[in-house]
SETI-837105 format. One line per field, with one value per residue (C-alpha): residue in one letter; x, z, y. Coordinates in steps of 0.02 Angstrom, whole numbers. Example, Ala and Ser with C-alpha at 12.3 -4.5 7.8 and 13.67 -1.06 7.14 Angstrom:
% residues 2
code = c(A	S)
px = c(615	684)
pz = c(390	357)
py = c(-225	-53)
***
This chain:
% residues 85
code = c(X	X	X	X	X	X	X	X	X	X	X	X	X	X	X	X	X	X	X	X	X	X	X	X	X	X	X	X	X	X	X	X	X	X	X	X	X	X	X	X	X	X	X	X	X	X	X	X	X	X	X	X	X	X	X	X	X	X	X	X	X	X	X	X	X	X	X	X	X	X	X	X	X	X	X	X	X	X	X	X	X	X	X	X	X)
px = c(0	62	123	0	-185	-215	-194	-182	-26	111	163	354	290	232	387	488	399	433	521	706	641	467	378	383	189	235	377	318	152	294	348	182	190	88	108	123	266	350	374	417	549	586	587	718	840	778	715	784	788	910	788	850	791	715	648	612	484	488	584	633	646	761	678	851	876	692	721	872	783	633	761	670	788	754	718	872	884	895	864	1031	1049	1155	1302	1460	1557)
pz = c(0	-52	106	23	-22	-134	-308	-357	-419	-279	-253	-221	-14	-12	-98	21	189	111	226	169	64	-17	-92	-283	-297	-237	-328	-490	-430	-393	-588	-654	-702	-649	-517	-641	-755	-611	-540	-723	-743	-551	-628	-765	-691	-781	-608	-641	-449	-332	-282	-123	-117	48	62	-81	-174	-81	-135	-83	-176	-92	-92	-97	-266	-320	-276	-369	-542	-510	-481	-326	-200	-33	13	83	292	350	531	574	536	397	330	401	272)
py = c(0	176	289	429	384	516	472	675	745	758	941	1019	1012	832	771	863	783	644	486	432	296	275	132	106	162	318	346	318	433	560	530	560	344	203	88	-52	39	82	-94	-160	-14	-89	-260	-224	-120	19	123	313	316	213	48	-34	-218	-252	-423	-571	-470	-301	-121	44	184	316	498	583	504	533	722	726	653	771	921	961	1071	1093	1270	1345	1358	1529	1482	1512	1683	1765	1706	1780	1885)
***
């Protein structure tokens, strides 16, 4: 079962609360492809994402990665304070 139920779009914030790894479902729902085109890309080595094997018939599909392909940047932390000159 997908870590998000709703089969909209996901935006730039979802992707970014996002866990460290994801199922395939998701991931491919992140790519804008099916659940079933994801696990064949899965399948055949062919995953644009880094797929972690966890388990006989179970994956992992690590968000950093899936950021990376979507060219999704974390907003910049200015908690800190300004940057010394």
């Amino acid at each position: 079962m997908s870590e998000l139920l709703n089969a909209d779009a996901l935006t730039t914030a979802d992707l970014l609360k996002l866990p460290p790894t994801v199922d395939v479902a998701t991931a491919g729902r992140a790519m804008g492809i099916c659940r079933d085109t994801a696990y064949m890309l899965v399948r055949s080595d062919a995953f644009p994402c880094k797929v972690i094997k966890a388990g006989a018939r179970r994956y992992r599909v690590v968000t950093a990665d899936l950021l990376r392909v979507l060219q999704v940047q974390a907003p910049a932390d200015h908690s800190a304070g300004p940057a010394a000159p």
